[in-house]
C-alpha positions as CSV (number, residue, x, y, z in Angstrom):
1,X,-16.1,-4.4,5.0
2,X,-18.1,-3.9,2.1
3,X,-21.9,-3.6,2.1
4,X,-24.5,-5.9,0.4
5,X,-26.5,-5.1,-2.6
6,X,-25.5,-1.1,-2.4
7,X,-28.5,0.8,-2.9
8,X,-26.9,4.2,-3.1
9,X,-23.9,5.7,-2.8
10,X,-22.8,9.1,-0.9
11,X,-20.2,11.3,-1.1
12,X,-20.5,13.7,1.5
13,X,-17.8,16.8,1.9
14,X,-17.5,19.7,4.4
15,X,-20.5,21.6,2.7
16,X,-22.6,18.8,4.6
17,X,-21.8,19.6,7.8
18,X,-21.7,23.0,7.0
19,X,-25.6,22.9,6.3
20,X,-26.0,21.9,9.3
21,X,-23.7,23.9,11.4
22,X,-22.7,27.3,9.9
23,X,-19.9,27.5,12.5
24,X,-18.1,24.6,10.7
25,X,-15.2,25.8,8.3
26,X,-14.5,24.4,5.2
27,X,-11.3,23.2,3.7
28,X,-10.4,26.8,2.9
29,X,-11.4,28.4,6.3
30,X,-9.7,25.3,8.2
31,X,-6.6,26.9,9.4
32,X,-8.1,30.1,10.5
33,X,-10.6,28.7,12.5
34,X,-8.1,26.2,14.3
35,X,-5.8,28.8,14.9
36,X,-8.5,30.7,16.6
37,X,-10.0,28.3,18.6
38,X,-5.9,26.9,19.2
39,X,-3.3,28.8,18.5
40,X,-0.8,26.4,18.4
41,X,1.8,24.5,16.5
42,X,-0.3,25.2,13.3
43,X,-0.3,28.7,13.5
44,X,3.6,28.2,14.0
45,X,4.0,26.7,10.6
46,X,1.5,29.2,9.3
47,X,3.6,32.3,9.7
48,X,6.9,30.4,8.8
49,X,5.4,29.9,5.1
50,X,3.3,32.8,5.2
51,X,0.4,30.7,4.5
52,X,-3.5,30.8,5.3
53,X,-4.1,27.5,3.0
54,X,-3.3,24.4,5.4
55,X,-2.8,22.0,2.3
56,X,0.3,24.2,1.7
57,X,1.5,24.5,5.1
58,X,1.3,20.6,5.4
59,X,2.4,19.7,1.7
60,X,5.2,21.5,2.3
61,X,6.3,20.0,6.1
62,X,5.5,16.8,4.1
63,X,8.0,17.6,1.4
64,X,10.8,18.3,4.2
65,X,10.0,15.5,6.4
66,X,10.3,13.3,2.8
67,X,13.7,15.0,2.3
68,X,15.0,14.8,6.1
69,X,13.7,12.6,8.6
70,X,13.9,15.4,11.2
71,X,12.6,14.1,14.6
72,X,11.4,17.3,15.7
73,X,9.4,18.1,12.7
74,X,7.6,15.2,12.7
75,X,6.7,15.5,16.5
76,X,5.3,19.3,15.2
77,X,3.5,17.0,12.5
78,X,1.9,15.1,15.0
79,X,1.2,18.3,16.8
80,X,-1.2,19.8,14.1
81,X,-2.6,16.2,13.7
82,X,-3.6,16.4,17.2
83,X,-5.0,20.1,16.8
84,X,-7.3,19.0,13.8
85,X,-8.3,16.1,15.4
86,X,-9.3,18.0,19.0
87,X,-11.4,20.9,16.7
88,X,-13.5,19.1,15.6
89,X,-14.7,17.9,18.1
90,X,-16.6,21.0,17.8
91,X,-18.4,19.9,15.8
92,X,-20.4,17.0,17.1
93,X,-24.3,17.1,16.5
94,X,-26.3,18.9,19.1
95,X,-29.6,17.2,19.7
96,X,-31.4,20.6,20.7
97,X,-32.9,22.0,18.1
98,X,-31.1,20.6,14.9
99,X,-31.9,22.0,11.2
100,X,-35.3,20.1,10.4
101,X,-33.4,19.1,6.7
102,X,-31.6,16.8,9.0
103,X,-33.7,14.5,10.1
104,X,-35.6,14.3,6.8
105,X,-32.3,13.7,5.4
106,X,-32.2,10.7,7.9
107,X,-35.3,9.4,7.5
108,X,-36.6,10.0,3.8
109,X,-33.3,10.1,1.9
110,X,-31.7,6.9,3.5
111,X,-32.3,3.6,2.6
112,X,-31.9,0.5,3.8
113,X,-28.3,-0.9,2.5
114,X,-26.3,2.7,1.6
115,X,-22.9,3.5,1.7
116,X,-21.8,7.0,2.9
117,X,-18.3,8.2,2.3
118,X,-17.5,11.1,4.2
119,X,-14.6,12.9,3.7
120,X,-15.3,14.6,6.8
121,X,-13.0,14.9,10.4
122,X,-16.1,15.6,12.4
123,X,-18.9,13.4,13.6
124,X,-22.1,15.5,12.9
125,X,-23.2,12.8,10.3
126,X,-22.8,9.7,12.6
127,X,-24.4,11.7,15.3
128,X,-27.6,12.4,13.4
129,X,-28.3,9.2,12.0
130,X,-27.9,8.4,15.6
131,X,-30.4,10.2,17.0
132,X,-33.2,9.5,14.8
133,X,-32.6,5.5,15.1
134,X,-31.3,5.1,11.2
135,X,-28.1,3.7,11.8
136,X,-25.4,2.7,15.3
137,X,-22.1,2.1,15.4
138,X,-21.9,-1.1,16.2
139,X,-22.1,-2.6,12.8
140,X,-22.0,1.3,10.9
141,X,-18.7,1.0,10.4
142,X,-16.5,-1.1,8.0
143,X,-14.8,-2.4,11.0
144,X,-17.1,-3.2,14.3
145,X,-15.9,-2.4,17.7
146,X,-15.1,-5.6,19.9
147,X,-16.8,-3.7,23.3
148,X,-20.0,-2.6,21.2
149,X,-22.2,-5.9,21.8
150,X,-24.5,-3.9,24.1
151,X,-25.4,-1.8,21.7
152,X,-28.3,-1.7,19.4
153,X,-26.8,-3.0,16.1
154,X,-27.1,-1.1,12.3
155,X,-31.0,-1.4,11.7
156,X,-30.7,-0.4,8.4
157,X,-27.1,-1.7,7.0
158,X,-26.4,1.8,6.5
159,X,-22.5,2.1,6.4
160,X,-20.1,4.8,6.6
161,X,-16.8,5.0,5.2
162,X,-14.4,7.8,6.7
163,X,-11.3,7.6,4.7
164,X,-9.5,10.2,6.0
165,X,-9.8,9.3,9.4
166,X,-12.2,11.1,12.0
167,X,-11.6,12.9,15.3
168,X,-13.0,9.9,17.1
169,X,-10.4,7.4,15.3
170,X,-8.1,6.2,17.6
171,X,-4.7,4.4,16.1
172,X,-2.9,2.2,18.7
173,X,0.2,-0.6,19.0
174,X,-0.8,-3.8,18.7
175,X,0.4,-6.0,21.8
176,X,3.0,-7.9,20.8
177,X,4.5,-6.5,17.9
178,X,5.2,-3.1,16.4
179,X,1.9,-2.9,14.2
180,X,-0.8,-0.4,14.9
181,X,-5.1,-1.2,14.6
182,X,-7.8,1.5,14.4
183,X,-10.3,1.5,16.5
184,X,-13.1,4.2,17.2
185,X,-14.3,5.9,20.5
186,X,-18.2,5.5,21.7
187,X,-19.6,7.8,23.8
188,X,-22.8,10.0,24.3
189,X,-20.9,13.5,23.1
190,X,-20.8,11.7,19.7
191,X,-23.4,9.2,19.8
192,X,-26.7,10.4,21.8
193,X,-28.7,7.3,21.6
194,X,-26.2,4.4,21.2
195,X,-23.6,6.2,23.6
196,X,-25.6,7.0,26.2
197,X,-23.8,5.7,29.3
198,X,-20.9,4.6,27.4
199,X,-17.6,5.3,27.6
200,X,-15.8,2.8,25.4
201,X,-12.2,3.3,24.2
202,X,-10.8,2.9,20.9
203,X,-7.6,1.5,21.4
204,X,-5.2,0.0,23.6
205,X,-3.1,1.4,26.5
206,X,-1.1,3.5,23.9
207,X,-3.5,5.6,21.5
208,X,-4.0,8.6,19.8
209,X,-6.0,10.5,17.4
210,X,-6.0,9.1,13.4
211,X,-6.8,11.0,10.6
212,X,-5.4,11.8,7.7
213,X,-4.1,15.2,7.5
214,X,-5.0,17.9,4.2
215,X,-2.0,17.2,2.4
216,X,-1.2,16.3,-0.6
217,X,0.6,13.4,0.4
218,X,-1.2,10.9,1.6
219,X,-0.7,8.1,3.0
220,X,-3.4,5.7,4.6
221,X,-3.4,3.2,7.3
222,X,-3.8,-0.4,5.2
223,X,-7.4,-0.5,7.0
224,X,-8.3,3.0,5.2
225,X,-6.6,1.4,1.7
226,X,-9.2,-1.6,2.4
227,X,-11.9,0.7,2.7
228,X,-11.2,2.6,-0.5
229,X,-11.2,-1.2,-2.4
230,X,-14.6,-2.1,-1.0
231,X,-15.6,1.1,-1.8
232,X,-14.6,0.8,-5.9
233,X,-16.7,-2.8,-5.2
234,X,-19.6,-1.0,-3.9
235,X,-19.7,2.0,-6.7
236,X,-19.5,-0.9,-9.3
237,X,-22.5,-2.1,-7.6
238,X,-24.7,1.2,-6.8
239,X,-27.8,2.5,-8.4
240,X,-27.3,5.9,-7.4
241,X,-24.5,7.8,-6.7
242,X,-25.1,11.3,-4.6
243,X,-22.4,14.1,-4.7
244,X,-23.2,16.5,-1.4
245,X,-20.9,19.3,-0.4
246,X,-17.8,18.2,-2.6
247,X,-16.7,20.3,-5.0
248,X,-14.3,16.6,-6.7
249,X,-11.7,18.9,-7.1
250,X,-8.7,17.6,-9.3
251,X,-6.6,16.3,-6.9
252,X,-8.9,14.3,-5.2
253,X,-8.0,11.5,-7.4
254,X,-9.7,8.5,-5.2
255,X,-13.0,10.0,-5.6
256,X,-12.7,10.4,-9.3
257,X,-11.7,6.1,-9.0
258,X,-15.2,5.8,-7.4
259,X,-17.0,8.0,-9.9
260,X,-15.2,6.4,-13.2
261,X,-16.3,2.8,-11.4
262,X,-19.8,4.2,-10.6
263,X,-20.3,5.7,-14.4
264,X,-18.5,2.8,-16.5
265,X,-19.5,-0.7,-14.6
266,X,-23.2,-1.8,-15.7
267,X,-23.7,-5.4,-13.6
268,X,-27.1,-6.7,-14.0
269,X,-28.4,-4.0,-16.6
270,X,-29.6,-1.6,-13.9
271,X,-30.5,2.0,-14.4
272,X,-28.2,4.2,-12.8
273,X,-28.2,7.8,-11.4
274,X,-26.0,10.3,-10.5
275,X,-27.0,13.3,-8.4
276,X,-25.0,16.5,-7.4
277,X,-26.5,18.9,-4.8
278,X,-25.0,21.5,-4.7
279,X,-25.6,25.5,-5.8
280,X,-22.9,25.0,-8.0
281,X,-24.1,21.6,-9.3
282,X,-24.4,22.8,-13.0
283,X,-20.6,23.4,-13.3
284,X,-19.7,20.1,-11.3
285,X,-21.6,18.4,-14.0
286,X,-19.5,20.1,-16.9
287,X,-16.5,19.2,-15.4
288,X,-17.5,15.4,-15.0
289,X,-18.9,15.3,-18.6
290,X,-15.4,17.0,-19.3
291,X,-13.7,14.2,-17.7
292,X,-15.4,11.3,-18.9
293,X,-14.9,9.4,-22.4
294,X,-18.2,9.1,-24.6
295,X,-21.4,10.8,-24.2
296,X,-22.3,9.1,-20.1
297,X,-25.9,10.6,-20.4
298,X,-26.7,7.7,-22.5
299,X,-26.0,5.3,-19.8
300,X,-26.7,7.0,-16.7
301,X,-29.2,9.6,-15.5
302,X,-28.3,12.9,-14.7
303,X,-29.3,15.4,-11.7
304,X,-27.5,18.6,-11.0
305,X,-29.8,19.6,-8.1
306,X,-28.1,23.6,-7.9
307,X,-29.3,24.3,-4.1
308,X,-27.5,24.5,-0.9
309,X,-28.9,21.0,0.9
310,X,-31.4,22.9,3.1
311,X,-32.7,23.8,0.0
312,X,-32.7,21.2,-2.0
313,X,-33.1,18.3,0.2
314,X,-36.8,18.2,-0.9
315,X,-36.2,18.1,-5.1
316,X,-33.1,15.2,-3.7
317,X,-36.3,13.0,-2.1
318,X,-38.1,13.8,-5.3
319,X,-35.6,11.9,-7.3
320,X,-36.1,8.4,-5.7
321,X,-40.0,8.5,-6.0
């Protein structure tokens, strides 16, 4: 699952796919948007805790579920999980007319043997790296797909790591006990070049949607807890580590693992980096310096790139030449 000798490392968040596609929401405009677009079960639970803010709509089914096991609640649970999961599908790239930052992003700010973690539901990323031939997903992936062998593999070893799920995750039983697998959809909507023609499922006979819903409990399928060790592995390893759209809030406490591995593991005596992009890049920094023990600009370079990634995405090639 891992990747070999990490070149850099990404952490991408909603502003990335924001860039790209203003219609996307972010974490704070999430609940609004799906209850426009669906009015459903979410908006439900909405009114009955007259909230706007889904991590407080789900923290607190969460909290009842945890204190009774109610069989109907967890059905509506499943209900909002499916009504995340179907928005963003939304989202997808569109191969007419994309933001030009895009594809430079794909072909100038890549290289060969990084490691993306997105934090994101939708598939924009995967289907831009797609469509300008940087990376498939058969082999761009932690896990591969069994049904992908006709498909161009991973030219580049690029890999990306979705650790709260995606709307193209499929969880299903495993035949033969009561276990369940991930497994991941291909098809042209989210993949235009290595989807084309394809229609390959992502699980078994009995499926549905994973990802891991905004709440403040979570859980994770023991393939997404793999993931997150591979990735401490790989920030240990990483020259570079690149903070895009993600404002590391607090309570985010996985990516604040990655960033203490990133800033305090030295193998080999090389030079490391760390780069935020973001216009408020300056204060992300403060709160990192904040956070960490010792002075860490003695050890590792640092970047605060404060531009929106349209913007900026030429000063972020700048910093690998």
């Amino acid at each position: 699952m891992g990747n070999d000798n990490p070149n850099s490392l990404f952490i991408l968040g909603a502003g990335f796919t924001k860039a790209a596609n203003p219609k996307a929401p972010l974490n704070s405009e999430l609940l609004e948007a799906i209850n426009k677009a669906d009015p459903g079960t979410l908006a439900k639970y909405s009114s009955i805790f007259n909230s706007t803010d889904i991590e407080r709509v789900l923290t607190l089914i969460d909290i009842a579920l945890g204190a009774n096991p109610n069989m109907d609640l967890k059905k509506d649970r499943e209900a909002i999980e499916l009504q995340i999961a179907n928005f963003f599908k939304l989202c997808r790239f569109d191969r007419n007319n994309p933001p030009k930052w895009v594809e430079r992003f794909a072909r100038d700010v890549l290289q060969p043997n990084d490691t993306i973690v997105s934090l994101n539901y939708d598939c924009y990323l995967e289907g831009a790296l797609d469509n300008y031939g940087v990376w498939s997903p058969n082999g761009g992936y932690p896990k591969g797909h069994p049904l992908a062998e006709g498909i161009a593999t991973n030219p580049y070893n690029i890999r990306v790591f979705k650790i709260h799920g995606s709307e193209n995750f499929r969880e299903s039983v495993v035949i033969g006990n009561n276990k369940t697998d991930i497994g991941y959809i291909i098809e042209e909507s989210i993949y235009p070049k290595s989807g084309e023609r394809q229609n390959i499922g992502g699980g078994g006979f009995e499926s549905w949607p994973y990802i891991i819903a905004p709440s403040f409990v979570k859980i994770p399928h023991v393939q997404i807890a793999y993931m997150m060790l591979c990735l401490l592995d790989i920030a240990k390893e990483a020259k570079n580590l690149i903070i895009i759209g993600c404002g590391m809030r607090q309570e985010d406490n996985f990516l604040w693992l990655i960033l203490t591995r990133f800033l305090y593991e030295y193998p080999n005596g090389i030079s490391k980096k760390l780069i935020i992009v973001d216009p408020g890049a300056d204060n992300l920094w403060r709160r990192i310096d904040h956070y960490c023990a010792g002075n860490i600009e003695e050890r590792v370079s640092v970047v605060p790139i404060c531009f929106p990634l349209e913007k900026g995405i030429g000063d972020l090639i700048a910093t690998f030449k």
